[in-house]
N, CA and C of each residue as an Amber inpcrd file, in Angstrom:
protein
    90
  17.9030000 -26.3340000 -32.7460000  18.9910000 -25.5290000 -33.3280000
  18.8990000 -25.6100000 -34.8550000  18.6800000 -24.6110000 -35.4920000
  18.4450000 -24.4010000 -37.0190000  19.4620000 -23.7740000 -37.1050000
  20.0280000 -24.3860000 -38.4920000  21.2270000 -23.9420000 -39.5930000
  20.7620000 -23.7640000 -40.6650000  21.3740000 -22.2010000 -41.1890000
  20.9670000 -21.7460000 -42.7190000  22.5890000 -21.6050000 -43.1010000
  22.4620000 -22.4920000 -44.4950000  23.6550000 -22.2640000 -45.3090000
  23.5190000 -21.2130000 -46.2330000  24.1350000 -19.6210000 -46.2250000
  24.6150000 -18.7990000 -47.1520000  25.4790000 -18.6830000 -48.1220000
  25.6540000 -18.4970000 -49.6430000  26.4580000 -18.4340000 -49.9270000
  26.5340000 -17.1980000 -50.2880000  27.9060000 -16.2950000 -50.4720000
  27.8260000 -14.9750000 -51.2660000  28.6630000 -14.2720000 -51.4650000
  29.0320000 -13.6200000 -50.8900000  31.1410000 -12.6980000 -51.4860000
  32.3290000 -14.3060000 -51.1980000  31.6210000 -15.0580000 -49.9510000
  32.0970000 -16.2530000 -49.1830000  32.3620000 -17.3400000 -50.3470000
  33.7310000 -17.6630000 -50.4280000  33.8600000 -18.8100000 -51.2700000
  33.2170000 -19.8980000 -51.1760000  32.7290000 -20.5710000 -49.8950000
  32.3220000 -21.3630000 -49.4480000  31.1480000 -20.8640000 -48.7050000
  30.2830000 -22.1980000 -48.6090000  29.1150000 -21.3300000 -47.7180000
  29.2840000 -21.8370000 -46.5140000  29.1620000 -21.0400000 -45.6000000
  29.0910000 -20.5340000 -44.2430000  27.8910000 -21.1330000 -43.5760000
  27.6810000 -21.9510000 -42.5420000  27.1570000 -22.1890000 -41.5130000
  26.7430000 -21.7340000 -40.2540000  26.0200000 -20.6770000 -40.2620000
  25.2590000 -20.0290000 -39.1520000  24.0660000 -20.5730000 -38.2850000
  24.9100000 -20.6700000 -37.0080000  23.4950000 -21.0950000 -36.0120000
  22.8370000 -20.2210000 -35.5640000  21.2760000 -20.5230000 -36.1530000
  20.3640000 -19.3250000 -35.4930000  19.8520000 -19.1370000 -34.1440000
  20.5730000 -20.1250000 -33.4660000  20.5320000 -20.0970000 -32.2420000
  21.2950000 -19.0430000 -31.1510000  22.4170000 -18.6360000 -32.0500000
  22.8330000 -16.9790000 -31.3860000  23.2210000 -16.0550000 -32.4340000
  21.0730000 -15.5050000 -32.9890000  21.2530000 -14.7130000 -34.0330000
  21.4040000 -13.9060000 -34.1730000  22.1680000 -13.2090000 -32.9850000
  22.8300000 -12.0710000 -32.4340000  23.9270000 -11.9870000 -32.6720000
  24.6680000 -13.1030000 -32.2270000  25.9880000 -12.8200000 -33.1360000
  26.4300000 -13.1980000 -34.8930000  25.1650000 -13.9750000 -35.1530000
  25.2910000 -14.4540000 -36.5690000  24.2550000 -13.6470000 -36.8100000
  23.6510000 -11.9880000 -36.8870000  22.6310000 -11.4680000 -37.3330000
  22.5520000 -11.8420000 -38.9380000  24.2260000 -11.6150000 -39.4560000
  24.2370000 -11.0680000 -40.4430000  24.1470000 -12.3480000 -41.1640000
  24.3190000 -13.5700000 -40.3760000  24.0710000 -14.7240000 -41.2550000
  22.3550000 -15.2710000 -41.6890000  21.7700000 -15.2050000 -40.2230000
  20.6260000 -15.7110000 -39.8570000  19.6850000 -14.7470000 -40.5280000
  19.0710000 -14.4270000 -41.3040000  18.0150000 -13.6620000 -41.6820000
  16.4060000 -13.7450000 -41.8560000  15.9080000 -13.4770000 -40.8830000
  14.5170000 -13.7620000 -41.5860000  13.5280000 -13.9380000 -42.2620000
């Protein structure tokens, strides 16, 4: 299970598991 931390409009950065990068498309990016 891989986690990418984003930061960006998000005050805080956000924790997306790329493990359902279907529902986190918009987090998980390739």
């Amino acid at each position: 299970m891989e986690i990418k931390s984003i930061g960006g409009s998000n005050r805080s950065q956000q924790i997306c598991p790329c493990s359902s990068g279907k529902k986190y498309k918009h987090c998980c990016v390739r």
